[in-house]
C-alpha positions as CSV (number, residue, x, y, z in Angstrom):
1,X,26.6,-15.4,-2.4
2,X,23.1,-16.3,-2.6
3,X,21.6,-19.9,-2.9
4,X,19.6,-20.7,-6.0
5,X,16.4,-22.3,-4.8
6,X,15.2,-23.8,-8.3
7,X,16.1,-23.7,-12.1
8,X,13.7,-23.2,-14.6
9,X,13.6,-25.8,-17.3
10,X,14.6,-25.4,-20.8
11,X,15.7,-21.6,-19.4
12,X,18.7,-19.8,-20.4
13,X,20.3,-20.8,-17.2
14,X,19.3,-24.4,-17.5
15,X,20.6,-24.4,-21.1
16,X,24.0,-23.3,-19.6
17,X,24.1,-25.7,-16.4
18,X,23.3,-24.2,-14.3
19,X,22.1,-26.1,-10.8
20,X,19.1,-25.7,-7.9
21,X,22.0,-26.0,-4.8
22,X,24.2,-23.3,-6.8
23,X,25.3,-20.7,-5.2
24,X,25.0,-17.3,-7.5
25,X,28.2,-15.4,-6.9
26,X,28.7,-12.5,-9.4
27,X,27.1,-11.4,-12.8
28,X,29.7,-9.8,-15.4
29,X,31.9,-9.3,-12.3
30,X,29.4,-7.6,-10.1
31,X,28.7,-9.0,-7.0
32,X,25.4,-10.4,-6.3
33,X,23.9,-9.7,-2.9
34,X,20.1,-8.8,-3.4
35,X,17.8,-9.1,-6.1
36,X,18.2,-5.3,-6.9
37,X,21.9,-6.7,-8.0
38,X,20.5,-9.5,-9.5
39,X,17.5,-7.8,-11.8
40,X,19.8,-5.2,-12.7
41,X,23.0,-6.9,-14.1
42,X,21.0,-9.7,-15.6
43,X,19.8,-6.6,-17.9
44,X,22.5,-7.6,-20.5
45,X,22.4,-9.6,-23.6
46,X,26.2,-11.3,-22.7
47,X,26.7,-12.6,-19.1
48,X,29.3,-14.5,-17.3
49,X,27.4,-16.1,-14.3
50,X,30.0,-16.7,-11.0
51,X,29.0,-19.7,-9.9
52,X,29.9,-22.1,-6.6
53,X,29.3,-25.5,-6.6
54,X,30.4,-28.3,-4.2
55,X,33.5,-25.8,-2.8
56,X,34.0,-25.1,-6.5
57,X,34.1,-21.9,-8.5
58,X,32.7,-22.1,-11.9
59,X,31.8,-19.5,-14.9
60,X,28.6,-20.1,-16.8
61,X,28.2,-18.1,-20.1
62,X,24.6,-16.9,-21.0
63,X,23.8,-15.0,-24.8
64,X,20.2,-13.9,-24.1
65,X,17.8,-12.5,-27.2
66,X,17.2,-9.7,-25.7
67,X,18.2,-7.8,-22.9
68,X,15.6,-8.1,-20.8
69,X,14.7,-11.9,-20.8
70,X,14.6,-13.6,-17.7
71,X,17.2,-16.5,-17.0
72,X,15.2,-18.8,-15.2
73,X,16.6,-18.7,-11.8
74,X,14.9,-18.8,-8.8
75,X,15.8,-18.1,-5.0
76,X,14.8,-19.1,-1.3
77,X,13.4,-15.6,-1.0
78,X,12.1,-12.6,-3.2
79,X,14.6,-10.6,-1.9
80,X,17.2,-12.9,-2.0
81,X,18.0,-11.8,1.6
82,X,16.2,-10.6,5.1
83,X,13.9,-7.9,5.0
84,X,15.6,-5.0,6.9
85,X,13.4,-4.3,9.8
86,X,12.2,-0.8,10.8
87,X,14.6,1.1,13.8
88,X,12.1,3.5,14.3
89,X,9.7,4.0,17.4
90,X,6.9,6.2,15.4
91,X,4.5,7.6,17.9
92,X,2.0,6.8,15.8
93,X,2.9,3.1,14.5
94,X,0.2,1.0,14.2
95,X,1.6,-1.8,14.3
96,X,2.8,-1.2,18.0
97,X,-1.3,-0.6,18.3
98,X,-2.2,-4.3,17.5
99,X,-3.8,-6.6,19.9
100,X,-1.8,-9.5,21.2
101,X,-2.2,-13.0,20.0
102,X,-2.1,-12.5,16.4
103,X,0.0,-14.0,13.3
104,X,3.6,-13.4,14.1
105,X,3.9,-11.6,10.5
106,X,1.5,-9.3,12.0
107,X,4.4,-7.4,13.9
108,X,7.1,-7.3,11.6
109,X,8.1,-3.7,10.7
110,X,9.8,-3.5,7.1
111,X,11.3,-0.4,6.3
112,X,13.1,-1.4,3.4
113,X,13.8,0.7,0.1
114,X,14.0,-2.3,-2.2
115,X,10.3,-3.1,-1.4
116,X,9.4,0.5,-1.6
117,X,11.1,0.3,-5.5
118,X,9.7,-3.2,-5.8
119,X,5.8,-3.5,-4.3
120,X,5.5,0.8,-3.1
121,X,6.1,0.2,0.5
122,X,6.6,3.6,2.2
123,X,10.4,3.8,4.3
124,X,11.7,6.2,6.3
125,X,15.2,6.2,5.0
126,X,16.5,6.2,8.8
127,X,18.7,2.8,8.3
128,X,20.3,3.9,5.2
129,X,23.8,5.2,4.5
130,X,25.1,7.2,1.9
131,X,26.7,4.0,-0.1
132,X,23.3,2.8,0.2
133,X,21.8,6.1,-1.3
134,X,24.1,6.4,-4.1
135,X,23.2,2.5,-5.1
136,X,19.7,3.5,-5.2
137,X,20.7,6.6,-7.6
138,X,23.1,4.5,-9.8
139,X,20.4,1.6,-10.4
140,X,18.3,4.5,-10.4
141,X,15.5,2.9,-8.3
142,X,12.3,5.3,-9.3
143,X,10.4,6.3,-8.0
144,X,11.2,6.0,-4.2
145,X,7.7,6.4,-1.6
146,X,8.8,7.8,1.2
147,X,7.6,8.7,5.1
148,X,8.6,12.3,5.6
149,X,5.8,12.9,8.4
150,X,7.8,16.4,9.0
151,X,11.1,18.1,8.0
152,X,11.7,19.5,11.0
153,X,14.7,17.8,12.4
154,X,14.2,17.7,15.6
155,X,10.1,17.1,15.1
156,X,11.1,14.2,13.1
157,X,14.2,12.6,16.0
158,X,11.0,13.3,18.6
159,X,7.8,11.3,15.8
160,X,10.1,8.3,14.7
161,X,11.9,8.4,18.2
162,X,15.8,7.9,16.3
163,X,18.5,10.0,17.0
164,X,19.0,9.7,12.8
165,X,15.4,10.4,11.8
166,X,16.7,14.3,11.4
167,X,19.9,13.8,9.6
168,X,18.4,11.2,7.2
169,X,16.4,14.1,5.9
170,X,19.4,15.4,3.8
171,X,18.6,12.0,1.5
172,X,15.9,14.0,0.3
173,X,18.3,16.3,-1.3
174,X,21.1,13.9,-2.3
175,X,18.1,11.7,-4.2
176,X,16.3,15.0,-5.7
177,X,19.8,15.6,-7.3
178,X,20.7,12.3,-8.4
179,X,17.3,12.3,-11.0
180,X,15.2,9.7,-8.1
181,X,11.5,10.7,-8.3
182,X,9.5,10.5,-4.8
183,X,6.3,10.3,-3.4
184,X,6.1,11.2,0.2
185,X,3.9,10.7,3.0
186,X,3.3,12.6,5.9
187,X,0.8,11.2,9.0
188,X,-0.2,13.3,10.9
189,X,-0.5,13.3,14.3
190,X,-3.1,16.0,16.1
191,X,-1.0,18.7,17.7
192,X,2.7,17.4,16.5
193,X,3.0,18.2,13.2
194,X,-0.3,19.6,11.6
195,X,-0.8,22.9,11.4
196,X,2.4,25.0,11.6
197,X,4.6,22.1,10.8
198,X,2.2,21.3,8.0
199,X,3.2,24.0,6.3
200,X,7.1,24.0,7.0
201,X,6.7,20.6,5.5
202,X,4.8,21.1,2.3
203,X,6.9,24.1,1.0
204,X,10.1,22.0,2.1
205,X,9.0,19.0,-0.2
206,X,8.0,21.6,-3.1
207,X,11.4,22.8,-3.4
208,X,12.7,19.6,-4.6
209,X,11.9,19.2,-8.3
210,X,11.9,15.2,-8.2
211,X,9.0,14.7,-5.1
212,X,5.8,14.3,-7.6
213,X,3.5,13.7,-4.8
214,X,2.5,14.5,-1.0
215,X,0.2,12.6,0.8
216,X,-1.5,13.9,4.1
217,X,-2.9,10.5,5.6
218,X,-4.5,10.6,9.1
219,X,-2.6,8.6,12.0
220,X,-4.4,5.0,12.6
221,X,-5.4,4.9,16.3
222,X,-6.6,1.7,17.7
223,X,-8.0,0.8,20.9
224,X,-4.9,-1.1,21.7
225,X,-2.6,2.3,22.8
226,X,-1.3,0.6,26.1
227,X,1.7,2.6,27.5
228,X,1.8,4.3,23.9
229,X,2.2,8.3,23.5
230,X,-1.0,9.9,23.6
231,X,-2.9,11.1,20.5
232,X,-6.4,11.7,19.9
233,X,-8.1,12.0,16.7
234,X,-8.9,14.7,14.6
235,X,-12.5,16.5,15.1
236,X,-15.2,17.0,12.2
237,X,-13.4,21.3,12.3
238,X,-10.2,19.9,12.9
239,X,-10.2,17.7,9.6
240,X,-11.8,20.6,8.0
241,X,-9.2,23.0,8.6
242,X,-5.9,20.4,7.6
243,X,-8.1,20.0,4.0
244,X,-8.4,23.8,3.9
245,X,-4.5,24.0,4.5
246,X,-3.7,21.6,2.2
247,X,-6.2,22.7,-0.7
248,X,-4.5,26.2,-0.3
249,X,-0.9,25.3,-1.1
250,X,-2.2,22.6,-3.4
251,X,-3.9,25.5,-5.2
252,X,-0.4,27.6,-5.5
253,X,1.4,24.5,-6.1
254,X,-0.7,23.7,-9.0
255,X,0.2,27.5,-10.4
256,X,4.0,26.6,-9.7
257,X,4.1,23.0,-11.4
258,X,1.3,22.3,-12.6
259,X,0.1,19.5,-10.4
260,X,-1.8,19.8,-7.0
261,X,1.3,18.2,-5.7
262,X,-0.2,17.7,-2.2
263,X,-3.7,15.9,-1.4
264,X,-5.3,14.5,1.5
265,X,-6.7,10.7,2.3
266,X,-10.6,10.3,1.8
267,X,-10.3,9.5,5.6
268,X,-9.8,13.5,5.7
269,X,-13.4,14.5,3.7
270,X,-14.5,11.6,5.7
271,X,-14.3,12.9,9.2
272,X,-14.9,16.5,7.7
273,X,-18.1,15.5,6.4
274,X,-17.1,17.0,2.8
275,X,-17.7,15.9,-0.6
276,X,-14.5,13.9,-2.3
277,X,-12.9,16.4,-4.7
278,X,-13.3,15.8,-8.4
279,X,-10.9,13.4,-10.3
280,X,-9.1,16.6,-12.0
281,X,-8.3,17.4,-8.4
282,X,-6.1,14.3,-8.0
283,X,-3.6,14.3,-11.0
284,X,-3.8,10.9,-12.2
285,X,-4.1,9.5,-8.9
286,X,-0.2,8.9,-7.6
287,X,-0.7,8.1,-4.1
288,X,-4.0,5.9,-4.9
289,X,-2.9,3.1,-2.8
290,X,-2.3,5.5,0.5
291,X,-6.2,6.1,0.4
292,X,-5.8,9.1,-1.9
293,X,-8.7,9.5,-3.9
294,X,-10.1,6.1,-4.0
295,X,-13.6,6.8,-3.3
296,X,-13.5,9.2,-6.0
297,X,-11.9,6.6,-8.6
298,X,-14.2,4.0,-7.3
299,X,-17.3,6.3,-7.5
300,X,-16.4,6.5,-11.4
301,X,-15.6,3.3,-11.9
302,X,-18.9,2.0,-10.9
303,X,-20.9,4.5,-12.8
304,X,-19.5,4.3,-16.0
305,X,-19.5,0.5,-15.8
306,X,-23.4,1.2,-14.9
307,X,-23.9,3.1,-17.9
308,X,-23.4,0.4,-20.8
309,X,-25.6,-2.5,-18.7
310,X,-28.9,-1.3,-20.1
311,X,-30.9,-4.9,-20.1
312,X,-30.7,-7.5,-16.6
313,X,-33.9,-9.8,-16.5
314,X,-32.2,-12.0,-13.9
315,X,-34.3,-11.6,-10.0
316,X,-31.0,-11.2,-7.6
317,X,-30.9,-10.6,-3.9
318,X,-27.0,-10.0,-2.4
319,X,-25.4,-8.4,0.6
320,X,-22.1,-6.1,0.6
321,X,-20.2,-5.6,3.7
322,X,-17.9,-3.0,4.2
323,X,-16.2,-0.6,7.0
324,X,-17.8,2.6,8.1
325,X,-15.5,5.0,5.8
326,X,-16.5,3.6,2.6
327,X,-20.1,2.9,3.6
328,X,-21.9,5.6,2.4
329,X,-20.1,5.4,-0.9
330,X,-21.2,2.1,-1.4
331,X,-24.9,2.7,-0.2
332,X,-25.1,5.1,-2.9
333,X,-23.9,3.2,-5.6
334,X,-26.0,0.3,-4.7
335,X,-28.9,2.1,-5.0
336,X,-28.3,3.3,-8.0
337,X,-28.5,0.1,-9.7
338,X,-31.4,-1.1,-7.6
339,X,-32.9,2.0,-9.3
340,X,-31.7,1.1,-12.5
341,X,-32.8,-2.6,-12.1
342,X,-36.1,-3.4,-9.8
343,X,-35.3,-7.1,-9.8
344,X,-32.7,-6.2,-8.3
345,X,-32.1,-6.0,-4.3
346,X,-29.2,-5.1,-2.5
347,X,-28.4,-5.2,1.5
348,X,-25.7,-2.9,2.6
349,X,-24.5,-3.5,5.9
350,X,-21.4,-1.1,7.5
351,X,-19.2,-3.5,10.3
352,X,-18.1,-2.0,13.4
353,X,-14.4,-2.5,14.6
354,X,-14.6,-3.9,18.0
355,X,-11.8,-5.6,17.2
356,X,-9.2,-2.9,16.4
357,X,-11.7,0.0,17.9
358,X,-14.2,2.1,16.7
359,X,-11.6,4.4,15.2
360,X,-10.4,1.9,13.0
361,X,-13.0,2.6,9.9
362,X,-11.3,0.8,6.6
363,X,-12.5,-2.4,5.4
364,X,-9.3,-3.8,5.1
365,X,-8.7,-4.0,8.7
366,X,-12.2,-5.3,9.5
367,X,-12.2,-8.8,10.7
368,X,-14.1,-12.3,10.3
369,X,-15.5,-12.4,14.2
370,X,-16.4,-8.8,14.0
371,X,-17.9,-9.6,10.3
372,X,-20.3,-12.8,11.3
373,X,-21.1,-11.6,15.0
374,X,-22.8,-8.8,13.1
375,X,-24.4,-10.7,9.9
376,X,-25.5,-13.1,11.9
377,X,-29.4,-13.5,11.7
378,X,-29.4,-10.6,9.0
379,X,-31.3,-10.9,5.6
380,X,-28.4,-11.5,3.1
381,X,-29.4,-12.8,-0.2
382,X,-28.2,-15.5,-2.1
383,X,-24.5,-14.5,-1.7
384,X,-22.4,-12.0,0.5
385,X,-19.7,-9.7,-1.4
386,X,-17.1,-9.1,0.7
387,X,-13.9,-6.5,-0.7
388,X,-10.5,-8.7,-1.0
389,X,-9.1,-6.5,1.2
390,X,-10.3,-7.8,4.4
391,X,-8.4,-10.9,3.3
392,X,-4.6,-11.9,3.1
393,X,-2.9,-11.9,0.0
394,X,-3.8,-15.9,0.1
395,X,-7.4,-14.8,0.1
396,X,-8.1,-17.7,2.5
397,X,-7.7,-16.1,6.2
398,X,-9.0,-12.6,8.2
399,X,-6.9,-10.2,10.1
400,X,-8.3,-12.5,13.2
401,X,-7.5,-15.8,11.8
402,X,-10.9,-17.0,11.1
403,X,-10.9,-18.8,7.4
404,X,-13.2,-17.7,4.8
405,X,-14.7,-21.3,4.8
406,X,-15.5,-20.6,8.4
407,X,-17.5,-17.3,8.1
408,X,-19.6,-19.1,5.3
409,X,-20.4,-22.1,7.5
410,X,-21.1,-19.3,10.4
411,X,-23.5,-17.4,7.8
412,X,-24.8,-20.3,6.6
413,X,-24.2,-18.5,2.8
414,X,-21.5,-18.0,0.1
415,X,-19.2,-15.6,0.4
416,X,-17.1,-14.0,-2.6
417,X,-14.7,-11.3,-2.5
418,X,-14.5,-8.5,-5.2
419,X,-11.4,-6.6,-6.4
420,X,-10.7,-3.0,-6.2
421,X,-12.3,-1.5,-8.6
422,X,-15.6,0.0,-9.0
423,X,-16.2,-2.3,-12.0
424,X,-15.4,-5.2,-9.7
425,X,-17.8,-4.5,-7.0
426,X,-20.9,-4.0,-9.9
427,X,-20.3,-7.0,-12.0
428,X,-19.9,-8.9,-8.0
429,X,-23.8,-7.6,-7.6
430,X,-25.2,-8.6,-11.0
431,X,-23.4,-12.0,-10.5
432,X,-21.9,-11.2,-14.4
């Protein structure tokens, strides 16, 4: 049973009775334990709602218009039950890389496959059964992102340090079968499972018809490794030759299905010191979020934004802070409009991780101390653009739990944050 938090008024369900304090027990005679139960058998137009109240059982009838109309109910949490934590012991997790002292949510570990169907969180399928497999193929929950990292069994028990991390691999197969497109993941670590093992995994994960993606991301390393395995980062060759290796089977994988199929994470071109490929090269972008090709979408978002503002009379001084990966992208772009617009003038200034480490490049990760130790005294305009990024999903707090209000007072300026897009970030500038 689950407890129903609220009722929406003048809802179906509050049309038929139903009660905040309820408990929801079945839908058309399926029980309901999670909210993949719950969105999926209220997708009818006739339902018989199970309901306990006070000790009671009662049956609520619902007709709906159409089958996909919402009910109205609400719950004490999205999932309608606890996250299921992660049982791994990655070498690489960054999470165990974090400093101490932080937000408590800071450390959870999810590794959940109803958030990887719901919001594209990556899991490692290590906590699953086959019951649980087989609901995710009868509800068919598509696509599925998942953290391969290698396909060698015993490479894999070794990385996510779990006597199952090997034998969950034959998911792979039993979901490839049963119709559930994937995206996978692989992060890799510097002399575990690049080169050789690279390969064993991409032609492993191009045998199965149903994986529509590969993503080669490299591991995070902070400067918080205490009593952690020991990696090191890739070098300017190093990164260079895992983009050559990928490239080539992307190339014969493009032959074979049409797509690249496997791509590396700007971080790669990066630390290589290489140009981003093309936006042919990225197939519509499926692992976009993972860092794949976002410089190159964000490049062209920009520009062609750029193109159809051909008249601004208004004199503007700003500021954009960002990490050091995406610096040089956004140093470009900026002065592209300042040489489009001369009233225009733009500071561009690239934050340093001390807090993380200087490994630690994103601006999503970059942090209000590190941000106004380093502005502080700087020429900034009339207002500093910051990416949303470097801010919870509240957008009210950093990483470090300074608040936004805080870094203005700090700055002595106004800070706004910009979306994702490339569109975002130039309308931010022009103040449109």
């Amino acid at each position: 049973m689950v407890s129903i938090e609220s009722v929406e008024k003048l809802s179906y369900a509050d049309k038929a009775g139903i009660k905040a304090g309820d408990k929801l027990i079945s839908i058309n005679g399926k029980e309901i334990k999670d909210v993949l139960d719950y969105r999926y058998y209220i997708c009818e137009k006739l339902l018989t709602l199970q309901i306990c109240r006070d000790s009671e059982i009662l049956d609520f009838k619902i007709k709906k218009r159409d089958e996909y109309d919402d009910i109205g109910l609400e719950f004490d949490t999205f999932l309608m039950d606890k996250k299921r934590t992660c049982a791994n012991k990655c070498v690489f997790c960054f999470i165990d890389q974090n400093p101490k002292g932080m937000r408590e949510t800071i450390y959870f570990k999810d590794d959940d496959t109803r958030l990887s169907f719901l919001q594209g969180n990556y899991v490692t399928l290590t906590n699953l059964s086959d019951r649980d497999i087989q609901r995710i193929i009868d509800m068919k929950m598509t696509p599925v992102n998942i953290s391969v990292h290698t396909t060698n069994p015993e490479l894999r028990v070794m990385m996510l340090n779990n006597k199952n991390a090997g034998n969950s691999l034959r998911f792979l197969k039993t979901l490839d079968e049963g119709g559930i497109k994937m995206n996978c993941q692989i992060v890799l670590c510097k002399g575990i499972n690049d080169g050789i093992e690279l390969e064993r995994t991409l032609v492993d994960l191009s045998q199965y018809s149903n994986v529509e993606s590969i993503a080669i991301v490299p591991a995070g390393l902070t400067a918080h490794r205490e009593n952690l395995y020991h990696l090191e980062p890739f070098s300017q060759q190093e990164a260079g030759q895992v983009i050559d290796l990928v490239e080539m089977y992307s190339t014969m994988f493009r032959k074979e299905r049409g797509v690249g199929l496997a791509y590396c994470s700007d971080e790669f071109y990066i630390t290589a010191k290489r140009p981003m490929p093309d936006e042919s090269s990225y197939d519509g972008y499926p692992q976009i979020e993972n860092g794949v090709g976002m410089i190159t979408s964000f490049t062209n978002e920009f520009e062609d934004e750029l193109k159809y503002i051909n008249e601004y009379d208004k004199q503007r001084e700003v500021s954009v802070a960002t990490g050091y990966a995406a610096y040089d992208c956004i140093k470009k772009l900026c002065e592209e409009v300042e040489n489009k617009f001369s009233n225009v003038k733009i500071h561009v200034y690239r934050i340093k991780n001390n807090f993380f480490g200087e490994q630690v490049t994103v601006a999503g990760l970059v942090t209000g101390k590190d941000l106004t130790e380093q502005l502080k005294g700087k020429p900034l305009g009339e207002v500093l653009l910051i990416p949303s990024v470097m801010l919870r999903h509240e957008g009210d707090l950093f990483l470090c739990g300074m608040s936004l209000t805080e870094a203005e007072n700090i700055l002595d300026i106004k800070i706004e944050t910009n979306g994702p897009s490339g569109g975002d970030l130039l309308y931010g500038l022009l103040g449109m």
